[in-house]
MIDOSE-1310 file (N, C-alpha, C; in nm, 2 decimals, decimal comma, always signed):
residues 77
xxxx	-0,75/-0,26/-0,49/-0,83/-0,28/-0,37/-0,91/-0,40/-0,39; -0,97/-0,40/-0,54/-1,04/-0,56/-0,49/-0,95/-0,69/-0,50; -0,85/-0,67/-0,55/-0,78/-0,80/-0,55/-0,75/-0,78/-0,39; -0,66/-0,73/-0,29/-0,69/-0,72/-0,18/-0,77/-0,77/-0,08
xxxx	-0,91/-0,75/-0,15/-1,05/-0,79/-0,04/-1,03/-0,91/-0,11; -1,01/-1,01/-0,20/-1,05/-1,10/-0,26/-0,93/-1,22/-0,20; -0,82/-1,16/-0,19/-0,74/-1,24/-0,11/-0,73/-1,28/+0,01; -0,80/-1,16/+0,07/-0,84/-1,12/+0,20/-0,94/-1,23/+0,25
xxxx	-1,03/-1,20/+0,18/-1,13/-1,32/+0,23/-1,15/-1,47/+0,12; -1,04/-1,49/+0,10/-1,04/-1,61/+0,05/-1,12/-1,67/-0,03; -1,19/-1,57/-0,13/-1,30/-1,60/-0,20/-1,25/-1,66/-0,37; -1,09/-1,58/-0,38/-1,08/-1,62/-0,51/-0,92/-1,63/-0,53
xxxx	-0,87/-1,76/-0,54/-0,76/-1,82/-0,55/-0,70/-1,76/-0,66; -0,74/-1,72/-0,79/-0,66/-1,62/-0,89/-0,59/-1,56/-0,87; -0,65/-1,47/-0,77/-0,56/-1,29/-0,72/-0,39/-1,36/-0,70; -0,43/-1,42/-0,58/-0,25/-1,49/-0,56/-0,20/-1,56/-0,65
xxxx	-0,26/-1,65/-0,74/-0,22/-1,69/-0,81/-0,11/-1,64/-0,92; -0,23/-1,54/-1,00/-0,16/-1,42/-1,09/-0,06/-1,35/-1,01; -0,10/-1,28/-0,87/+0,07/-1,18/-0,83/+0,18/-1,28/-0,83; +0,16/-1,42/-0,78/+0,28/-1,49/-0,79/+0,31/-1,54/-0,90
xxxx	+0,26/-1,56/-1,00/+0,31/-1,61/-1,13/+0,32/-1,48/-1,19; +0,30/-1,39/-1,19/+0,33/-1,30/-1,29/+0,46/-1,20/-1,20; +0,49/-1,27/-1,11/+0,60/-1,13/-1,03/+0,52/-1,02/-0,98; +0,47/-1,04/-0,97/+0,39/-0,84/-0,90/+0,43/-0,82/-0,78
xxxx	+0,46/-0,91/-0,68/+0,51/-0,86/-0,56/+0,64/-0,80/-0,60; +0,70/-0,75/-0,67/+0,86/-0,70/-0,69/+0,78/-0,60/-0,71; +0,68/-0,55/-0,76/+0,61/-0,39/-0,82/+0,55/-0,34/-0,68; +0,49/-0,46/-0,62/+0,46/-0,40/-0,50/+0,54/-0,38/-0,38
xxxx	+0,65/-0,44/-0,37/+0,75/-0,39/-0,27/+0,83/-0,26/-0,37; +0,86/-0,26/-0,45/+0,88/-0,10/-0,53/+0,84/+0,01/-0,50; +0,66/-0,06/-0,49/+0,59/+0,07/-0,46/+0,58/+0,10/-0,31; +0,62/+0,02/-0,25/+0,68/+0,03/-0,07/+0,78/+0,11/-0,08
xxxx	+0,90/+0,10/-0,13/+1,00/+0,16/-0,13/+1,00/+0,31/-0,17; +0,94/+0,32/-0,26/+0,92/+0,44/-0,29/+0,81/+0,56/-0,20; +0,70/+0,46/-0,13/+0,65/+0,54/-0,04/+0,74/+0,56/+0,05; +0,81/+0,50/+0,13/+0,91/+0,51/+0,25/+0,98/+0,60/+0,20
xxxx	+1,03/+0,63/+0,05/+1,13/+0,73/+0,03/+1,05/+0,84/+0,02; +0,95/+0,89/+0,01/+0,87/+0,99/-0,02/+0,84/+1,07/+0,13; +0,82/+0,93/+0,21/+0,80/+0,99/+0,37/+0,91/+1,02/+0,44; +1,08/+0,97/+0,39/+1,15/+0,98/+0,46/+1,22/+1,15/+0,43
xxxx	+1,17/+1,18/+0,29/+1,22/+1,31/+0,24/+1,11/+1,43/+0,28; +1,00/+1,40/+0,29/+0,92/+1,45/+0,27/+0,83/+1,48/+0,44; +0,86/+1,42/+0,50/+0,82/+1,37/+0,67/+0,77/+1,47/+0,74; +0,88/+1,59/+0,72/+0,78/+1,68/+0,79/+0,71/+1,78/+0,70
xxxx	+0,66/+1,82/+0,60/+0,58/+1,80/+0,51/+0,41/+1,74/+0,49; +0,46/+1,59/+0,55/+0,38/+1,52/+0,53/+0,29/+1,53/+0,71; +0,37/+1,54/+0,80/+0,32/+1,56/+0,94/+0,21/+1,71/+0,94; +0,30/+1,81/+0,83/+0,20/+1,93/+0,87/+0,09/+1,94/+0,81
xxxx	+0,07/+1,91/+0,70/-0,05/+1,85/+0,64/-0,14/+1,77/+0,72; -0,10/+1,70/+0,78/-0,20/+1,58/+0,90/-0,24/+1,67/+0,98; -0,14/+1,77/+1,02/-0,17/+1,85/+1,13/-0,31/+1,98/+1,09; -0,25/+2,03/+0,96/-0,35/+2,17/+0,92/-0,51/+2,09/+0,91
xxxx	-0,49/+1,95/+0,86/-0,62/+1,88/+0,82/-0,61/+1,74/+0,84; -0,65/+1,70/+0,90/-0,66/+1,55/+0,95/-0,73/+1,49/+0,82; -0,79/+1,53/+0,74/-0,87/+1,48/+0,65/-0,79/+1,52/+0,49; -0,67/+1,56/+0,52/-0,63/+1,61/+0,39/-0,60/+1,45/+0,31
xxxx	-0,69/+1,48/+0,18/-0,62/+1,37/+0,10/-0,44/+1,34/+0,07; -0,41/+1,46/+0,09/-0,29/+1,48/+0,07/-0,16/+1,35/+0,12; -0,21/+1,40/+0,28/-0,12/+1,36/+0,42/-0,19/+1,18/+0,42; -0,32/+1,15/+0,39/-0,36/+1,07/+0,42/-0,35/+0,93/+0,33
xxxx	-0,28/+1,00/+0,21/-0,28/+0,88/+0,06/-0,15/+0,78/+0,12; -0,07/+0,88/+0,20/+0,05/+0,80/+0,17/+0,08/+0,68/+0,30; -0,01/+0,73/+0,38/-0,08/+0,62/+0,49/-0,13/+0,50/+0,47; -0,23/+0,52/+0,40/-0,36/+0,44/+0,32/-0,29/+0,31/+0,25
xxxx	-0,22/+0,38/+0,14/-0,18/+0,31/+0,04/-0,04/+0,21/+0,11; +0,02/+0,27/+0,21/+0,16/+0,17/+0,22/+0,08/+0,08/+0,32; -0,02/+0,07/+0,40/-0,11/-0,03/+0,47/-0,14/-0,11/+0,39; -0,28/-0,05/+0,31/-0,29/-0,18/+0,19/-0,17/-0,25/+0,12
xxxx	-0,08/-0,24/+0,09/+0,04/-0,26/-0,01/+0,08/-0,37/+0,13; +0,09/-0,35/+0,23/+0,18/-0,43/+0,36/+0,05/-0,49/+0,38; -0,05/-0,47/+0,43/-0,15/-0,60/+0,46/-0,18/-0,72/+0,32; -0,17/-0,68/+0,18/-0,21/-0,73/+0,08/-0,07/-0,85/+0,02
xxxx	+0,05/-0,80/+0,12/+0,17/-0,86/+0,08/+0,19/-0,98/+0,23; +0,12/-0,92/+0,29/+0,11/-1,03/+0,46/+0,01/-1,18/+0,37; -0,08/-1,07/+0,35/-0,19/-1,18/+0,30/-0,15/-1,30/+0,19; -0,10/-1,23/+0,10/+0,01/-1,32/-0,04/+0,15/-1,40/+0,03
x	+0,19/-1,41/+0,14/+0,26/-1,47/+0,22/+0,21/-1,55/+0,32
């Protein structure tokens, strides 16, 4: 998350630096992939959980985390 805000707001040239020289976007589109495969197996599962609790950590991690991961890979692009 703070490498994120840090690329985000352009405060510190490192963060991109290091994911591009060290390869981390291949870990981070991985970890895309693997969300998508979690929601595409798991989908309705994951809908009823949203449904019982809008606030369930559950239903809501797998939301959260593929946004950050797609806005932090927009941002590195």
């Amino acid at each position: 998350m703070q490498a994120h805000q840090s690329a985000k707001g352009g405060h510190d040239e490192f963060v991109v630096d290091n994911v591009n020289r060290e390869s981390k976007s291949i870990i981070l589109l991985h970890n895309l992939l693997l969300i998508e495969h979690v929601k595409h197996n798991l989908f309705n599962d994951l809908i009823n959980a949203l449904v019982e609790s809008p606030t369930s950590i559950r239903g809501n991690t797998f939301i959260s985390n593929e946004s950050v991961i797609l806005n932090f890979l927009e941002i590195l692009c």
